[in-house]
C-alpha positions in Angstrom: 51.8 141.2 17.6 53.3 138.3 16.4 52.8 134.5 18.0 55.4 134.0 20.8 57.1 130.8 20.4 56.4 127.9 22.9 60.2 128.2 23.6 59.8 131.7 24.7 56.8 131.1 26.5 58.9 128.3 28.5 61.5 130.6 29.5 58.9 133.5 30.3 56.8 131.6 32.6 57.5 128.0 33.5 60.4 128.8 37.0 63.9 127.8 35.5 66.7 125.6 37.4 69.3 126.7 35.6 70.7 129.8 33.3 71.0 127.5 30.5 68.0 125.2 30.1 68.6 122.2 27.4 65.4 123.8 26.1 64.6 120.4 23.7 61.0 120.6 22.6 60.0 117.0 23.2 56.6 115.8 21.8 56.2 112.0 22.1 58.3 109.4 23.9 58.5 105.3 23.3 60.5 102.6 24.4 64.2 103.9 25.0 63.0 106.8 22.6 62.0 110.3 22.5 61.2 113.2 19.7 61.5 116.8 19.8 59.5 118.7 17.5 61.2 118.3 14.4 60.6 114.7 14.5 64.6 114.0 15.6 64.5 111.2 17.1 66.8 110.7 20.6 68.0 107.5 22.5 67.0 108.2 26.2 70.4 108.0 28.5 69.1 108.6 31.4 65.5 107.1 31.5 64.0 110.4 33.2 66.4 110.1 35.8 65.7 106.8 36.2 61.9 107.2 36.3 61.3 105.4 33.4 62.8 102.1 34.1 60.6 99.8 31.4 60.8 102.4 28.8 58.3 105.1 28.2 54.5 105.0 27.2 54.5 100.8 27.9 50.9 100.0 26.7 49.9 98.4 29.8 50.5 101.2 31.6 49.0 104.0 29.2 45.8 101.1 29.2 45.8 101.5 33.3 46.0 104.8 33.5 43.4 105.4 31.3 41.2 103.0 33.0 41.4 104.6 36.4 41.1 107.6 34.8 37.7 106.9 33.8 36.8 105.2 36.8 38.1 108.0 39.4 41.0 110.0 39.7 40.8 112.2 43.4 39.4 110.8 46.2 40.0 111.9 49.2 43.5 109.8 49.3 44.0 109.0 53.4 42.3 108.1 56.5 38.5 107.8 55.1 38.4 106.1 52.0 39.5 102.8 50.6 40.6 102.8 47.2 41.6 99.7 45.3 44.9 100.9 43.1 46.9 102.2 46.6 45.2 98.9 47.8 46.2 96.3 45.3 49.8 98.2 44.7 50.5 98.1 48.5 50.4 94.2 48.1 52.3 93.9 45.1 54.9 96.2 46.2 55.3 94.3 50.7 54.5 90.9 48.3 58.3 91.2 46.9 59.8 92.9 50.1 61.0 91.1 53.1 58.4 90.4 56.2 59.8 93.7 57.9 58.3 95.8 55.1 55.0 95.7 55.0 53.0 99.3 55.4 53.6 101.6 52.3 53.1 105.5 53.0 52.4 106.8 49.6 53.7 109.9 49.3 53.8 112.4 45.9 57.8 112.2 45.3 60.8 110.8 46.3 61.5 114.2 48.6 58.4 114.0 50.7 59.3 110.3 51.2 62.3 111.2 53.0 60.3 113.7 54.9 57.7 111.3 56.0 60.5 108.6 57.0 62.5 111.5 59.1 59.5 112.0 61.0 58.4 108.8 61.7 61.8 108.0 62.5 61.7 111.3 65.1 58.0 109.7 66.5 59.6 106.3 67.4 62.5 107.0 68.8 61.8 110.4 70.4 65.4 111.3 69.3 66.6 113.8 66.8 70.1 113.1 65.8 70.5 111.8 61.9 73.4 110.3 60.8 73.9 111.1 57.1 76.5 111.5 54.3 78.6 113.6 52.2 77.5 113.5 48.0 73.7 112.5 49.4 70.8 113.5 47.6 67.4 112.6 49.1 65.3 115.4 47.7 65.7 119.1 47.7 62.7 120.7 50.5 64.0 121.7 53.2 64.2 118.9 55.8 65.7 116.7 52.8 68.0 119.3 51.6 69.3 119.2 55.2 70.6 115.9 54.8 72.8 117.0 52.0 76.0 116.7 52.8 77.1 119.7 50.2 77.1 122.9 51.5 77.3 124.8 47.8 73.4 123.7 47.4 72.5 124.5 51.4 74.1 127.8 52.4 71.6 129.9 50.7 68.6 128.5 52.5 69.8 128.4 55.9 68.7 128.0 58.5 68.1 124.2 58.1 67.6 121.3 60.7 69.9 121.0 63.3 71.1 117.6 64.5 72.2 116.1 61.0 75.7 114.9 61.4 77.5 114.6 58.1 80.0 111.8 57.2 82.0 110.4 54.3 80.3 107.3 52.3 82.0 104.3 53.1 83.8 105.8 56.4 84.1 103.6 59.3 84.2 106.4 61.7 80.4 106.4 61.0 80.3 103.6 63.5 81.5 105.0 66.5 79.2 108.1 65.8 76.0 105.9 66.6 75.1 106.0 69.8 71.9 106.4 72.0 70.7 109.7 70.8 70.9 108.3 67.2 67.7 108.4 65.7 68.0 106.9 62.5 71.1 106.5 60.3 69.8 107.6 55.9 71.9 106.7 53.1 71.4 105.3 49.6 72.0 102.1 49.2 74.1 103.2 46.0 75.0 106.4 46.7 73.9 108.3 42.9 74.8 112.3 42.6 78.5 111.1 43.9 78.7 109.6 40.3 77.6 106.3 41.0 79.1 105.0 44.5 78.6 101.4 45.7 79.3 100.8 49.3 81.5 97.9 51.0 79.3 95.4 51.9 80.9 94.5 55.6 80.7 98.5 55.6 76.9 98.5 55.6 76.3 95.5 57.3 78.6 97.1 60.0 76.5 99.9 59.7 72.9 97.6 60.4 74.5 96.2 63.3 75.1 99.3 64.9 72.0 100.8 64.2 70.2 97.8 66.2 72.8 97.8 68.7 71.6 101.3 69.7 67.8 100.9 68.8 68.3 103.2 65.8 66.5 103.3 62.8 68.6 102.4 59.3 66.7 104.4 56.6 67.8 103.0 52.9 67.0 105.4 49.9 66.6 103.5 47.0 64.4 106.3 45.1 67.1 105.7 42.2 68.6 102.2 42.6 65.1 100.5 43.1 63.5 98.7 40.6 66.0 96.6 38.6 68.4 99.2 38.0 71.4 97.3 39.8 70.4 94.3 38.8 68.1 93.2 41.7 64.8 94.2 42.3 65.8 96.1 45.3 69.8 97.1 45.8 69.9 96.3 49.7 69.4 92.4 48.2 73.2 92.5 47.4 74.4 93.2 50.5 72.6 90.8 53.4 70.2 93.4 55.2 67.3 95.0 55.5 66.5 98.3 56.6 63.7 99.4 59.3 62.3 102.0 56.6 62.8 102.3 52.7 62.3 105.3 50.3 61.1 104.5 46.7 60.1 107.1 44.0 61.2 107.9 40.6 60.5 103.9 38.8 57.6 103.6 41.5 54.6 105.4 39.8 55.5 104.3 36.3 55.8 107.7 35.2 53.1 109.1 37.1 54.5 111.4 40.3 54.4 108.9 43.3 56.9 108.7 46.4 56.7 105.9 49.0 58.2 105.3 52.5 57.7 101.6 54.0 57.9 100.2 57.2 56.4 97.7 59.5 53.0 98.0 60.7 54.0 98.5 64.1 56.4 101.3 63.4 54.0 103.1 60.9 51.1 103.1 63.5 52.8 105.9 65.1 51.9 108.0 63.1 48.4 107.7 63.9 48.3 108.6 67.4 49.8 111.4 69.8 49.3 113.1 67.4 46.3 112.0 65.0 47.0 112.3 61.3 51.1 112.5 62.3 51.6 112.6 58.7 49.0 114.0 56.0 49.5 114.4 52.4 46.4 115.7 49.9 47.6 113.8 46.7 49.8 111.1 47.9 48.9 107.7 46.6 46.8 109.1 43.9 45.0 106.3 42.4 46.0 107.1 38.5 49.8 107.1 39.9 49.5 103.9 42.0 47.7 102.2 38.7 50.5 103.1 36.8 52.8 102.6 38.7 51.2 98.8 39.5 51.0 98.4 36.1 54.7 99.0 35.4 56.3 96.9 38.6 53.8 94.0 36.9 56.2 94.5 32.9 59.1 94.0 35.7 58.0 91.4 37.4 56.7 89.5 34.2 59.6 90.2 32.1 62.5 89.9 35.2 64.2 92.5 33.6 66.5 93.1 36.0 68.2 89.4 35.3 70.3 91.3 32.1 70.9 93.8 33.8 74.4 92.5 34.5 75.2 91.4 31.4 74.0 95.1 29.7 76.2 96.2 32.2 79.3 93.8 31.2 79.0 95.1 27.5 78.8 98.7 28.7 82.1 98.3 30.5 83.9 96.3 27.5 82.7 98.9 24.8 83.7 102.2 26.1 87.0 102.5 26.6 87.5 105.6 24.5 91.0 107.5 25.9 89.5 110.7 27.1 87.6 108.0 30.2 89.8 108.9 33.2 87.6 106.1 35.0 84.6 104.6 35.2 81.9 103.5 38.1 79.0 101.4 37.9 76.4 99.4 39.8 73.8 97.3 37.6 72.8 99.5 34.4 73.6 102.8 36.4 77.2 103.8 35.1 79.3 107.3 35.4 82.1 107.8 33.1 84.6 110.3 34.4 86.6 112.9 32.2 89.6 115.7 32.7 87.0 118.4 34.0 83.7 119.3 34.0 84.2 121.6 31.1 85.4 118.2 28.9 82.2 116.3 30.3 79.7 119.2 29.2 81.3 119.1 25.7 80.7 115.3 25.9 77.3 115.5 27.3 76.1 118.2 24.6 77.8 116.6 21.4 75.6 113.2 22.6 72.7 115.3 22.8 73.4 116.7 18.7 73.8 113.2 18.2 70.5 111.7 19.2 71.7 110.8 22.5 70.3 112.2 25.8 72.7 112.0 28.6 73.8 114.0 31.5 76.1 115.0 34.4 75.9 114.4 38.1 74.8 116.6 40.5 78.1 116.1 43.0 80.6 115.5 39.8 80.2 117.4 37.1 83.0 116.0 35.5 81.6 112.7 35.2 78.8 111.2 32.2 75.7 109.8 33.5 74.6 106.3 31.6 71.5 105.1 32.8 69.3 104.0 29.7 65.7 101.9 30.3 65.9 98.1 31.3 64.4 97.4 28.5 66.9 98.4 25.8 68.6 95.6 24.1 71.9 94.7 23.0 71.4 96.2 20.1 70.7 99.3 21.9 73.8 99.5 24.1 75.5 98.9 20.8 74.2 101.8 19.5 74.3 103.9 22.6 78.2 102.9 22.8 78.8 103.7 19.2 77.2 107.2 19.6 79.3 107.6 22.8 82.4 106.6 21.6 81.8 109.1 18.7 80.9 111.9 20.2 83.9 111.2 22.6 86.2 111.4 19.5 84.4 114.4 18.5 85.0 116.4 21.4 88.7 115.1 21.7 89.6 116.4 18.2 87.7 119.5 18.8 89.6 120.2 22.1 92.9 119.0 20.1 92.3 121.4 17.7 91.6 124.5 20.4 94.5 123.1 22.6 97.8 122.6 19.8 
């Protein structure tokens, strides 16, 4: 019997999203780079989905990992014992937040964030009506995927919540829809599967205004644009406000899995009574993932990365401006480029990938190129990431050309 390839193994038994897997065989990452088995070496577009905001493998983190590794790694995470990474990351993180935000529920991702935050949203209120938007994506389980305002990822695991009311990003008839029974208005404070979406400012602010006009709770979900990666630390900084509760993930652990929802005390302490232990996770706030992901907001911090974020994001905008770009969208070091269809976009996306470049779609507009590279990178490095761009652009136009006389 002959040895089965780790490809086939990874199609055989690891559960697949999609028919047709990249199926890249990666083996070691650094900095903005990664390498597949044959030692080809790729730029990373996309930073993990934006998970790996200072770049992968930074020594300080790899060096606190390994150091709470050896010290402990489970504990029993809540309620009994104190443990000094969640301890010493719940400062750093409410250190560099306003007043209001100062308990951190650590969670295990992103998704169970937004659980935790519709709950304790729920407990305070004792209402049940969310307000949330069309294009959102907060995490796919099931009370997330029922703020989702798509119905092409939702109709096959019905029934869902009921109560979510769905509206267009942007849309001032949101407004009047806040009312009484509104417990707690969710949106991303840069709205990311839609392809990169900013909001209007007086929009939002409209939006917090109502929200404590009817004693509801304004949940901001900056699992993606946290971090740096519009060019503040936190993407609600831009735009005069401050929610009651905000979702981090992705960037938060550093690379390690980690999800957060913060809040005031006073709001948070509901949770611990009527009933006791109103939210319980087993892993959440793991102490390797808070060390990590410590460790990495410390590189951040240190190195203020987020201050050129603007001007990366300046000479992203002058440098492609290849013909086949319908438009383009961006907030910070977060751009979509959009092309004539989805099919022109995967062409796009896949000639990148053959040359050394690994980028992506969105999960709302499939037509449109996701750019999203590690704060870190240089630029030198958006040089080079525009170049291969721009090539592979030209590529795929003479290809299409060619098929299309």
């Amino acid at each position: 019997m002959g040895v089965i390839s780790n490809r086939q193994l990874f199609l055989n038994h690891v559960a697949q999203t999609s028919p047709a897997p990249i199926g890249l065989e990666m083996v070691k990452a650094a900095g903005i780079y990664l390498w597949d088995i044959q030692d080809k070496r790729y730029i990373d577009l996309i930073s993990g989905f934006s998970v790996c905001n200072i770049g992968h493998s930074h020594p300080d983190v790899v060096r606190a990992v390994q150091q709470q590794a050896a010290a402990y790694m489970h504990l029993i995470v809540y309620g009994e014992f104190i443990e000094s990474p969640q301890t010493a990351y719940a400062k750093l993180l409410t250190d560099h937040l306003p007043e209001t935000l100062n308990c951190v529920y650590f969670t295990n991702s992103g998704a169970e964030a937004t659980e935790g935050a519709m709950k304790l949203a729920k407990r305070v209120t004792n209402r049940s009506k969310i307000i949330a938007f069309h294009h959102a994506y907060h995490g796919s389980t099931q009370g997330a995927l029922s703020l989702m305002g798509d119905e092409y990822f939702k109709n096959a695991f019905r029934p869902l919540l009921p109560d979510i009311h769905h509206f267009q990003y942007n849309d001032p008839a949101v407004l009047d829809a806040i009312d009484a029974t509104t417990a707690c208005v969710i949106l991303e404070t840069v709205q990311a599967e839609s392809g990169v979406t900013a909001p209007d400012a007086g929009w939002l602010q409209a939006i917090r205004q109502a929200c404590d006009k009817h004693c509801s709770l304004l949940i901001l979900d900056e699992i993606q644009a946290g971090f740096g990666r519009t060019g503040t630390l936190w993407a609600f900084e831009q735009y005069g406000i401050v929610p009651d509760i905000l979702l981090l993930g992705k960037a938060l652990g550093g690379g390690m899995p980690l999800g957060a929802f913060i809040a005031s005390h006073s709001l948070m302490q509901t949770l611990t009574y009527d009933p006791v232990l109103g939210h319980i996770t087993t892993f959440g706030g793991h102490p390797v993932s808070c060390a990590a992901g410590k460790a990495a907001l410390e590189v951040l911090l240190a190195g203020k990365l987020y201050e050129s974020v603007r001007e990366k994001e300046k000479l992203l905008w002058e440098q492609l401006n290849h013909p086949s770009i319908v438009s383009k969208k961006s907030a910070g070091l977060w751009m979509s480029l959009c092309f004539a269809s989805p099919e022109y976009n995967q062409a796009v996306v896949h000639q990148c990938i053959e040359n050394g470049l690994i980028t992506d779609w969105f999960l709302f507009k499939p037509d449109h190129l996701r750019i999203a590279p590690p704060l870190i990178c240089t630029r030198e490095d958006i040089l080079d990431i525009c170049r291969i761009l721009m090539s592979s652009m030209e590529e795929v136009a003479q290809k299409f050309q060619a098929s299309h006389p």
